[in-house]
N, C-alpha and C positions, 0 to 999 in steps of 0.2 A: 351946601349939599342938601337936596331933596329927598327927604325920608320916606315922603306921602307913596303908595301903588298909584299907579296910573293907567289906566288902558284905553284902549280906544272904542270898546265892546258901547253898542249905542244904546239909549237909554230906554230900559222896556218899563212900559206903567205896570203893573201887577193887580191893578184895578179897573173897573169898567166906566170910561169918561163920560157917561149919560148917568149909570145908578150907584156907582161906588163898591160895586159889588168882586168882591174876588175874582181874578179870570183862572180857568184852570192854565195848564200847558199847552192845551191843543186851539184855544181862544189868544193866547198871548202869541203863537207861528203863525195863525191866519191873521191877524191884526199886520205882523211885521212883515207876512208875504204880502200886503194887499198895499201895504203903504199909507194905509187909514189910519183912524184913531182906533186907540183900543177900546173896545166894547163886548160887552158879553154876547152869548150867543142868541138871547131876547131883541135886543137891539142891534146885531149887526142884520139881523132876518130884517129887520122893520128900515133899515136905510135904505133908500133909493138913491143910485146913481143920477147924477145931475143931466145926462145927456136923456134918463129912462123919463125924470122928471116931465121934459118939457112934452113928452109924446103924452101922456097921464091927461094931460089937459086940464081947467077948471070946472 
């Protein structure tokens, strides 16, 4: 018999994958609505989309 809780709820980071830094609540819903990595709100401004990338040029 299996004592452990189990659920299926997916795994939310609680910290920002560039500086380590706490996300609030409202950084941790646009993280999981976008599909992305979670990153605070410093570093999700500074990402550029890879299709924006190639227009950007060198």
């Amino acid at each position: 018999m299996d004592l452990e809780e189990h659920t299926n709820d997916p795994v939310v980071e609680r910290t920002c994958a560039e500086c380590g830094a706490k996300l609030t609540a409202q950084e941790i819903e646009a993280s999981m609505d976008s599909g992305g990595p979670f990153l605070c709100t410093i570093h999700a401004t500074e990402e550029i989309p890879l299709e924006d990338e190639d227009e950007a040029g060198p």
